[in-house]
C-alpha positions in Angstrom: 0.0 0.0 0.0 1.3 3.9 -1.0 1.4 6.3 1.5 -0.7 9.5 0.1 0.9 12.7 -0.3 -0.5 14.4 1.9 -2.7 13.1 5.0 -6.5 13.4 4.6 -7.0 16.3 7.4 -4.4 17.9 5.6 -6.0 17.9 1.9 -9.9 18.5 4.2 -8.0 22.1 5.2 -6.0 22.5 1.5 -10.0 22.2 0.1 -11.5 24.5 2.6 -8.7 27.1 1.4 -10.0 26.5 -2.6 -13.5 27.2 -1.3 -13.0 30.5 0.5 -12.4 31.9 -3.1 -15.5 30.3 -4.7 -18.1 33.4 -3.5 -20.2 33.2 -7.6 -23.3 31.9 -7.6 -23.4 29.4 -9.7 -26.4 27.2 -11.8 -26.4 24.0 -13.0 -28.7 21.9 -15.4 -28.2 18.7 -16.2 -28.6 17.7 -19.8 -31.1 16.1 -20.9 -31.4 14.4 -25.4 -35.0 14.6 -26.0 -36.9 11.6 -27.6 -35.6 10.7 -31.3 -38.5 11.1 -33.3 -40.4 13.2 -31.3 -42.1 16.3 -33.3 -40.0 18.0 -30.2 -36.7 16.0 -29.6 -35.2 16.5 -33.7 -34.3 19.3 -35.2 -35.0 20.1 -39.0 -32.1 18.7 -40.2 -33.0 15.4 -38.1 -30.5 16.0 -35.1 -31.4 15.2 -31.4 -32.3 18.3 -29.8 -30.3 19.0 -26.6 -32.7 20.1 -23.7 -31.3 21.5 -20.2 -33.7 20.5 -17.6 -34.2 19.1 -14.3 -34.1 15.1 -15.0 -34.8 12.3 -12.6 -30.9 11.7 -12.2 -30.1 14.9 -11.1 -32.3 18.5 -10.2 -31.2 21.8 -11.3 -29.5 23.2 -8.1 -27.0 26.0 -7.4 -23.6 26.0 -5.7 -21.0 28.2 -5.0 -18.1 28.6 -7.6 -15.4 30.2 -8.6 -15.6 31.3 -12.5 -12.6 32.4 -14.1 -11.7 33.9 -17.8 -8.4 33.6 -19.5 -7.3 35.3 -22.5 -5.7 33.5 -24.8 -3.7 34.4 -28.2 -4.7 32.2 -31.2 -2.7 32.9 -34.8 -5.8 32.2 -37.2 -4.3 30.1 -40.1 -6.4 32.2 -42.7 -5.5 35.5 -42.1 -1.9 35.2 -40.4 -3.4 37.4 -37.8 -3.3 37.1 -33.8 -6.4 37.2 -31.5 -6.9 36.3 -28.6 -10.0 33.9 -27.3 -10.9 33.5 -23.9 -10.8 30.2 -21.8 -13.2 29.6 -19.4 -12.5 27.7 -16.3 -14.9 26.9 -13.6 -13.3 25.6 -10.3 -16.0 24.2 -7.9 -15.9 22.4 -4.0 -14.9 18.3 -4.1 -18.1 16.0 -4.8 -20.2 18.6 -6.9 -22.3 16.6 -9.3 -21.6 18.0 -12.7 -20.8 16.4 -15.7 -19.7 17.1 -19.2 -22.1 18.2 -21.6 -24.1 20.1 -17.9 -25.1 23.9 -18.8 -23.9 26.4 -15.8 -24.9 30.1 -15.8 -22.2 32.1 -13.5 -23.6 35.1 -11.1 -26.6 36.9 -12.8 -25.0 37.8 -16.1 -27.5 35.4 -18.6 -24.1 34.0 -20.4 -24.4 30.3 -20.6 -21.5 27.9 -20.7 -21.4 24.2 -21.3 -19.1 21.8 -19.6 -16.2 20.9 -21.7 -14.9 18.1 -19.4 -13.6 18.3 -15.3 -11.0 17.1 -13.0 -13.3 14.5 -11.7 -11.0 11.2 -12.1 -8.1 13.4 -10.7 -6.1 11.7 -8.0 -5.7 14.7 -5.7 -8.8 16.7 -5.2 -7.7 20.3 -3.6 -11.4 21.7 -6.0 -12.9 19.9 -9.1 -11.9 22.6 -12.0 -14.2 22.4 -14.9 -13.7 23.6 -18.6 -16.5 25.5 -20.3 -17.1 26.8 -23.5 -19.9 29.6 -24.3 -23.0 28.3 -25.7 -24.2 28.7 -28.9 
């Protein structure tokens, strides 16, 4: 057996650092792929349609976070020109259900993001960081 890096009531406090800084209110809906065939659940061009609801798995429910926006310089291959994009990064406390493909609306500013992927199968859990692109 491996002796962990650091003993559990030390990571307990290390996560209870990571939380004081997570003060945004922050939503989460579990996705849900409506019926195929449905009149409702496919698109015109026969696609599922992705609906963000409370399911039976898992409620809508709010928890605090800490969102966080990166700039980032990408050299578009067209143009030879730099700009910069933004990365979006979502840290959250250790155990909060949410899942790639979940939508998450940060504070009260309407912009919705969609979870790219998280930390989840990480060995050492200080805060479960999330990735997030802006949805379409």
């Amino acid at each position: 057996m491996t002796k962990p890096l650091i003993p559990d009531h030390v990571l307990w406090n290390v996560q209870q650092v990571a939380e004081r800084g997570m003060q945004t209110q922050i939503t989460i809906r579990r996705r849900s792929v409506a019926e195929m065939g449905s009149s409702v659940g496919v698109d015109d061009y026969g696609d599922d349609v992705v609906a963000y609801t409370a399911t039976a798995e898992s409620s809508t429910f709010s928890v605090l976070g800490w969102f966080h926006s990166t700039p980032t310089p990408m050299q578009m291959e067209d143009a030879g020109s730099l700009v910069t994009v933004n990365t979006y990064r979502l840290y959250l406390p250790v155990g909060t259900d949410v899942k790639e493909g979940d939508e998450v609306q940060a504070g009260d500013s309407g912009l919705i993001y969609i979870v790219s992927d998280t930390t989840d199968e990480s060995t050492w859990k200080a805060l479960l960081a999330c990735t997030l692109r802006k949805r379409d």
